[in-house]
Structure formats: structure tokens, C-alpha cells
Wavefront OBJ file of the C-alpha trace (Angstrom):
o trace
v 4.061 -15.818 -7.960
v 6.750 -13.870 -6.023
v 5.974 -11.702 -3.473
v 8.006 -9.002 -2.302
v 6.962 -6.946 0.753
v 8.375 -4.852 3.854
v 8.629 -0.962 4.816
v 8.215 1.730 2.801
v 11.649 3.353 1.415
v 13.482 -0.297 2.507
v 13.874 -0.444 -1.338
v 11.350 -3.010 -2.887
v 11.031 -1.044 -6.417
v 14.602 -1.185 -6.828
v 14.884 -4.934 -6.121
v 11.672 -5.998 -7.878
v 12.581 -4.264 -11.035
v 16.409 -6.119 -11.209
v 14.709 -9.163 -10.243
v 11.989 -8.999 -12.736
v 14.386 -8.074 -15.253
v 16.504 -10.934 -14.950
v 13.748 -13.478 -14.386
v 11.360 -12.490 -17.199
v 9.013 -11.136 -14.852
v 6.189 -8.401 -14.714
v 5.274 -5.842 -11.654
v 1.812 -5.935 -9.980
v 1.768 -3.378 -7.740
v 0.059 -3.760 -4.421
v 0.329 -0.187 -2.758
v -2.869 1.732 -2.927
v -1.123 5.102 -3.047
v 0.442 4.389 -6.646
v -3.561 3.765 -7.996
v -3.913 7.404 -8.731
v -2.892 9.411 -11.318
v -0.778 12.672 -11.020
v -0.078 11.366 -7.308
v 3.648 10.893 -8.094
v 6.173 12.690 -6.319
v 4.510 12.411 -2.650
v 4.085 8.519 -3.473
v 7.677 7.614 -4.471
v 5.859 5.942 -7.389
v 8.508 4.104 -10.260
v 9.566 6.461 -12.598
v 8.869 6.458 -16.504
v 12.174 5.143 -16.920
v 11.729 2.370 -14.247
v 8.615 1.446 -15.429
v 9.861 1.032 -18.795
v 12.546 -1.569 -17.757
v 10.084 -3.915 -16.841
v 6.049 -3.756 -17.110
v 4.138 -2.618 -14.517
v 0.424 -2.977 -13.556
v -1.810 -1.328 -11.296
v 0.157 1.685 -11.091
v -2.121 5.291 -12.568
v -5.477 2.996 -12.785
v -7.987 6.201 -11.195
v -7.853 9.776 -11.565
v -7.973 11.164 -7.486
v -11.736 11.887 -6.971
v -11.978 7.716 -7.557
v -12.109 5.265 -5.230
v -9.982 1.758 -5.667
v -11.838 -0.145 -3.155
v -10.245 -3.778 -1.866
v -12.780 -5.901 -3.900
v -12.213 -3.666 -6.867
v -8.217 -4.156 -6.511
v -8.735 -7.893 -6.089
v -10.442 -8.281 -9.449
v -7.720 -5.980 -11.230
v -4.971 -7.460 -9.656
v -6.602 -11.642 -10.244
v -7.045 -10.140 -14.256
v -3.087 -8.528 -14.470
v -1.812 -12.184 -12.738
v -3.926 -13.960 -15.482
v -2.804 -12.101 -18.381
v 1.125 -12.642 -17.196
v 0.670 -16.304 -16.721
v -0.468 -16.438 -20.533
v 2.663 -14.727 -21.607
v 4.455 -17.184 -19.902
v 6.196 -14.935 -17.144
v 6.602 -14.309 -13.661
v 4.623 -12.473 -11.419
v 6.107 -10.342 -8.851
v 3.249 -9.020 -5.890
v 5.370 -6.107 -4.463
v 3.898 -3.511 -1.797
v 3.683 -2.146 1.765
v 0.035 -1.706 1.648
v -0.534 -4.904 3.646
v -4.231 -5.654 3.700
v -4.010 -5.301 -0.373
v -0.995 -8.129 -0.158
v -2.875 -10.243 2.095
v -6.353 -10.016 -0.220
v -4.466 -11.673 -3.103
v -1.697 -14.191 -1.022
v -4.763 -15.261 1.753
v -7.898 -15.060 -0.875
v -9.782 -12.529 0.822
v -13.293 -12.585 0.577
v -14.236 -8.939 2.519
v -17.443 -8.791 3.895
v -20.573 -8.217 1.749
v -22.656 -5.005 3.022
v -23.962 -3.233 0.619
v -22.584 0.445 1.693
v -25.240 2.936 3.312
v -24.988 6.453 1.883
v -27.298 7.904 5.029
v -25.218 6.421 7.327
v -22.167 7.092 5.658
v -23.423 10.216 5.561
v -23.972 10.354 9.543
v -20.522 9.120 10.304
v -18.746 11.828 8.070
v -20.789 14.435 10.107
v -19.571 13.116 13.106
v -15.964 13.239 11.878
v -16.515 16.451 10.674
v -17.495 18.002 13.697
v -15.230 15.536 16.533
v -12.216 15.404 13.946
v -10.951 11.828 12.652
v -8.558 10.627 16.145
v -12.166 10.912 17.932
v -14.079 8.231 15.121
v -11.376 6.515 15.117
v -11.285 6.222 18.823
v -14.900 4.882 18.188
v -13.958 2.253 15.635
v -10.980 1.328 18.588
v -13.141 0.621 21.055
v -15.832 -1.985 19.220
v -13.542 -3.492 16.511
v -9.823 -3.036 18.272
v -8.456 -5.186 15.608
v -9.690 -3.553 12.458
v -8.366 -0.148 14.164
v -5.057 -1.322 14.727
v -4.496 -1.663 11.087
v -6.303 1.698 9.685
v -4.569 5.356 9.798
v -6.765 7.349 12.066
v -6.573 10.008 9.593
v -7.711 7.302 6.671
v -11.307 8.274 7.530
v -12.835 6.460 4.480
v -11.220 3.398 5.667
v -12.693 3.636 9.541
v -15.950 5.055 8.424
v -16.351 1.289 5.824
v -15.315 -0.536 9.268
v -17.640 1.039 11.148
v -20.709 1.034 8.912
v -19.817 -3.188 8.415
v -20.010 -3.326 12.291
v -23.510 -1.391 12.488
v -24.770 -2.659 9.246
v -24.050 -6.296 10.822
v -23.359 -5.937 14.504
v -20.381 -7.949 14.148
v -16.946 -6.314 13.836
v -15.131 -6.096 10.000
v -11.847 -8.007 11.079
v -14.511 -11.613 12.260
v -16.373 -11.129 9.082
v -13.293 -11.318 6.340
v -13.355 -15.132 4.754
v -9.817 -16.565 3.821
v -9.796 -19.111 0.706
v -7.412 -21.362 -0.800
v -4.781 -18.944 -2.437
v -4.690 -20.340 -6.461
v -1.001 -19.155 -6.540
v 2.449 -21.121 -5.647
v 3.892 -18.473 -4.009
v 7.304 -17.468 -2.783
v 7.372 -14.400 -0.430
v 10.394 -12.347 0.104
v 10.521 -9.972 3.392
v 12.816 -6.566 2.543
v 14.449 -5.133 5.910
v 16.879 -2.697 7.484
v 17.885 -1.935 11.066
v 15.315 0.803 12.264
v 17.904 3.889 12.289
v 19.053 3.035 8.556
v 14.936 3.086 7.605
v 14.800 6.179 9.101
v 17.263 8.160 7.731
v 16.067 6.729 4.388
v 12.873 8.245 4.883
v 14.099 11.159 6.035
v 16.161 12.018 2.528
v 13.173 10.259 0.426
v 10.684 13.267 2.196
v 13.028 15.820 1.704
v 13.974 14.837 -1.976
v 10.056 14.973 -2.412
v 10.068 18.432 -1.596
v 13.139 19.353 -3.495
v 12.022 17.544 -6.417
v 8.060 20.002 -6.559
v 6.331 17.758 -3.854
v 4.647 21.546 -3.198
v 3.800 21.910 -7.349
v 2.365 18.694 -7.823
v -0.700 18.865 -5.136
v -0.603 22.770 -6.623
v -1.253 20.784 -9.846
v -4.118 18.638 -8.219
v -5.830 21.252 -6.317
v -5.822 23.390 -9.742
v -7.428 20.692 -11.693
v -10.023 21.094 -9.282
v -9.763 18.074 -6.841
v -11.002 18.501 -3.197
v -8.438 19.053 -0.780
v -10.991 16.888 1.400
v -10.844 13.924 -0.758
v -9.589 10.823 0.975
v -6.551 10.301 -1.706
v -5.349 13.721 -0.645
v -5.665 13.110 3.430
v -2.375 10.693 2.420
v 0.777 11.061 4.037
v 2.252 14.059 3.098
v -1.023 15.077 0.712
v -2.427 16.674 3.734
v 0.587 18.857 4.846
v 1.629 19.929 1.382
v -2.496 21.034 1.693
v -1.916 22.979 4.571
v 1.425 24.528 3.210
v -0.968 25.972 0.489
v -3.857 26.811 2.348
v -1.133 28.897 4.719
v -1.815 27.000 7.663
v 1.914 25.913 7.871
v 5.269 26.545 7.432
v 7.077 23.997 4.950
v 9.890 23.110 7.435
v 6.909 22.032 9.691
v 5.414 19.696 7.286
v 8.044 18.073 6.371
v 8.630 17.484 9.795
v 5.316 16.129 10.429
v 5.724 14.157 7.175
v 8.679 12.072 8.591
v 6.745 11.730 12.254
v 3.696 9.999 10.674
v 5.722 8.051 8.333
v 7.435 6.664 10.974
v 3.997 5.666 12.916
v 3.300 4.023 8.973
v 6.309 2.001 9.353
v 5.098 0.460 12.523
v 1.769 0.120 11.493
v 3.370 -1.966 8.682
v 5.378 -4.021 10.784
v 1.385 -5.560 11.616
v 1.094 -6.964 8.548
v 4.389 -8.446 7.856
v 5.895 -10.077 10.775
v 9.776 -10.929 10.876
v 8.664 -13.949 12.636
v 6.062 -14.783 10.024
v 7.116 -18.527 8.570
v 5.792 -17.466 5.186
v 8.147 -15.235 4.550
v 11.463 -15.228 3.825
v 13.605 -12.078 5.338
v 16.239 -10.671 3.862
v 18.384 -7.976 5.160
v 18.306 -5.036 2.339
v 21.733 -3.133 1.915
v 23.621 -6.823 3.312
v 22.530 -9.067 0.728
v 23.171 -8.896 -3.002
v 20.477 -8.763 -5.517
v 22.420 -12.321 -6.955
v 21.690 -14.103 -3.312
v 18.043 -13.364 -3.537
v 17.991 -14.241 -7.486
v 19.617 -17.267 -6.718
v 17.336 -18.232 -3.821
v 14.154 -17.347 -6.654
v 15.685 -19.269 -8.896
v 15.651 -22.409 -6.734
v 12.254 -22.065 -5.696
v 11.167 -21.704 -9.396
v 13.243 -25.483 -10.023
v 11.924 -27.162 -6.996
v 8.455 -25.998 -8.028
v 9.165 -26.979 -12.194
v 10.521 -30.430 -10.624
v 7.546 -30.857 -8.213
v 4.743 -30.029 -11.008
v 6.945 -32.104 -13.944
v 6.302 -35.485 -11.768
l 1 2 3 4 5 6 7 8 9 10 11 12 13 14 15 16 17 18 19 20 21 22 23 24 25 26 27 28 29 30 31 32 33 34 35 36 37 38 39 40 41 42 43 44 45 46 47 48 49 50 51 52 53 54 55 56 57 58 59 60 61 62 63 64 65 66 67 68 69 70 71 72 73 74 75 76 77 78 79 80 81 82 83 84 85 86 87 88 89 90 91 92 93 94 95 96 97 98 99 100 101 102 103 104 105 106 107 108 109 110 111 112 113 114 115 116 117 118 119 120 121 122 123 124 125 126 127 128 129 130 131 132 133 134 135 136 137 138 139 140 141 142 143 144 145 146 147 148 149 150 151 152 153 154 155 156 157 158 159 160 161 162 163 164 165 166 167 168 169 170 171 172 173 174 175 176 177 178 179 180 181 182 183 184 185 186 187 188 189 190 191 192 193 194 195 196 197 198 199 200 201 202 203 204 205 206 207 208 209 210 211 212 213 214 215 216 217 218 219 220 221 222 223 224 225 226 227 228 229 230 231 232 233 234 235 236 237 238 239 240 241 242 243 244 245 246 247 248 249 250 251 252 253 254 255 256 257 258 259 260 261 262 263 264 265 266 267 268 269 270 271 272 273 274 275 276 277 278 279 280 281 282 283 284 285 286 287 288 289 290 291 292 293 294 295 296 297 298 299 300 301 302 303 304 305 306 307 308 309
């Protein structure tokens, strides 16, 4: 299996389609925001065309008012590597969503509570009436490592971590098993100096809005989803929200769009360490598509050598 990970906008979909193309390779896609269908613009999600260069799983699996829990994406993700082995291709892992990545490369086994809809119940309240920085501020003070690694404004995420911890009184991040990963794997690290990231992100956010970022959550909110669900409190879901509702000016959102996606970027940088051994960097923008092919392609005759003997 190769794995491709690193920032959003660094340019993974680009890569991982030539790639897959040229290696007889299909897409799994490990970044929770591309689950959901009609969730397309705000998510930079492949395009019809790009997704008919090479096949793609994962990607338009739920309808918004769903929920792809980890466990469930596990199982999905296990089934689409399967079915790609039997055809007698190559998987390619790409994402940013970096406790998805991890679940399939480390062979997560997440903690088994069974959830608790009162006290799920009890913890939305509280969010609801303190705002999500304050339950996440919570979550920060028992379980400092699960909170490092969840959005404060991802409430469904900090309210699971925080109904593990008083479900079990032990925090989420010391109950998560690791297993023996069933795949060879070969990860690949996309990066760009920080300045050159952000001004990517910046045009990506305001090509969203030029392209009907504004139409499409119009589109959502008329099919009758819940402003409130957790899909739409995504980056950039929430502000195109508020835009409607008339609780902001666009230039403002946009604005606030490229702040948080900024934090995002950082918050990646948690989960996939330059100095991580496991992967290998590569500098996106200063190193051809043919370098990193070729480096693919020696892994995939070391490992044909190594399994032949």
C-alpha cells in the first residue's frame, strides 16, 4: 500500500491521481470531509473528471445528516483495500485527516464504549449553553492529548472523548490499541515552505467562493439539513451558514475561513511529523512527479524481490 499524506491544499489529489495512473493504482480516500455527499465545493473534493482518471473509494459514501464514525471508516476502508488487492492493483491511502490515516497504517483498535445517549445528551446541553471553546476546554484539561488533536468547534468529536473518559474514567488517547498493520506500506510525506501553503489556501478559499461555495450549503440547507449538524460546523460550512443566516458579511468569512484553516494546518502537522522515520518527505512544487514514481517504483521491486525469495 502507498500512502500519501501532508497539509491540506499541498497538492496530494493531484499527485495521487498521476501516480495511480501510471502505476495501475486505485484511490482510498482517507479525509472525512469528502464522506458526504453534496459537500463538494467547500471540501476541495476530486472532480468528476479526476475521479474518472483513476477509481476512487470512500469519497460520497453518506448523505450529511450521517455519521462516518472511525470504526465504521476502518471496515470500509479494510473492504475497498481488499477488493483492489484482488484486481491485482495498487493501493494508494491519501488524506490529511490524520487519525483516519493512522487507524488503517497503525491498526487501530478505538476504544469499546458503547455510546450513552443521556449523557450525550447532557454534554450537548452544556455546549449549548457554554459554547464549544468552553467543552473543549473541559476535554483539555482531563485528556490534554486527545484535545490537542480535535477542532474545538468539532463538538461531536470532543463530546465521544469525553463520554469514553466518564464512561471509563480513563482518558480516550490511553485506551486506543495499536495492532500489527497487515499492509507493506510505503508512506510518502507532501510539503511546502509555510508562506507557499498559505497563499495556496488562500486562492483555494477564494476559488471556493467564486466557484458557488455560497449555493452549495444554499443547496444543503434547502434539502432540509440542520445547519447544526456536525458535517456542517466544518471549516468553511459554518461561515457560509452564517453568511445565510445574515450574521456576516462574505468578505468576513472568507477571512475567517483562511484563519482557521491555517490553525488546521498546524493541527495537522500533529499527526504527520517531518521528523517521523516512517515517512518519506518530499518537497511538493521541487520534485517531479517522475522522482517520486521512480522512488515507488523501487520500493514495489525491493518488496517483489523480498516476497519472490
Amino acid at each position: 500500500m502507498i500512502v500519501i499524506v501532508g497539509p491540506t491544499a499541498v497538492g496530494k489529489t493531484e499527485l495521487s491521481i498521476r501516480l495511480a495512473e501510471c502505476l495501475d493504482g486505485e484511490i482510498v480516500s482517507a479525509d472525512s470531509r469528502l464522506f458526504y455527499r453534496g459537500m463538494d465545493i467547500g471540501t476541495a473534493k476530486p472532480t468528476a473528471m479526476e475521479r474518472a482518471r483513476v477509481p476512487h473509494h470512500l469519497i460520497d459514501v453518506a448523505d450529511p445528516d450521517e455519521t462516518w464514525s472511525l470504526p465504521v471508516f476502518q471496515k470500509a476502508a479494510a473492504e475497498a483495500l481488499t477488493e483492489i488487492h484482488r484486481r491485482g492493483r495498487l493501493p494508494f491511502l491519501v488524506g490529511g485527516t490524520g487519525q483516519y490515516v493512522h487507524a488503517v497504517t497503525h491498526a487501530w483498535t478505538p476504544p469499546s464504549v458503547v455510546p450513552d445517549t443521556r449523557l450525550r445528551a447532557v454534554l450537548d446541553k452544556l455546549n449549548r449553553l457554554n459554547g464549544y471553546a468552553w467543552l473543549h476546554a473541559r476535554l483539555q484539561l482531563i485528556d490534554p492529548v486527545s484535545a490537542a488533536n480535535i477542532d474545538p468547534r468539532n463538538t461531536r468529536r470532543t463530546i465521544r472523548a469525553l463520554e469514553i473518559i466518564f464512561s471509563t474514567g480513563k482518558p480516550a488517547s490511553e485506551q486506543r490499541g495499536r495492532g500489527e498493520s497487515p499492509y507493506r506500506m510505503l508512506s510518502i510525506g507532501l510539503t511546502r515552505p509555510r508562506p507557499e501553503l498559505y497563499a495556496r489556501i488562500d486562492a483555494r478559499i477564494e476559488a471556493m467562493f467564486a466557484a458557488g461555495f455560497l449555493d452549495e450549503v444554499c443547496s444543503l440547507l434547502a434539502k432540509g439539513y440542520s445547519p447544526h449538524l456536525p458535517t456542517m460546523s466544518a471549516i468553511g460550512y459554518r461561515e457560509c451558514v452564517e453568511v445565510i443566516q445574515g450574521g456576516l458579511q462574505v468578505e468576513e468569512a472568507i477571512r475567517r475561513m483562511k484563519r482557521s484553516t491555517r490553525v488546521f494546518v498546524r493541527r495537522q502537522a500533529n499527526w504527520f511529523r517531518i521528523d517521523d522515520p516512517a515517512i518519506r518527505w518530499f518537497e511538493a512544487g521541487r520534485t517531479s512527479r517522475d522522482e517520486i514514481e521512480a522512488f515507488i517504483r523501487s520500493f514495489l521491486r525491493a518488496d517483489k524481490l523480498q516476497h519472490a525469495e
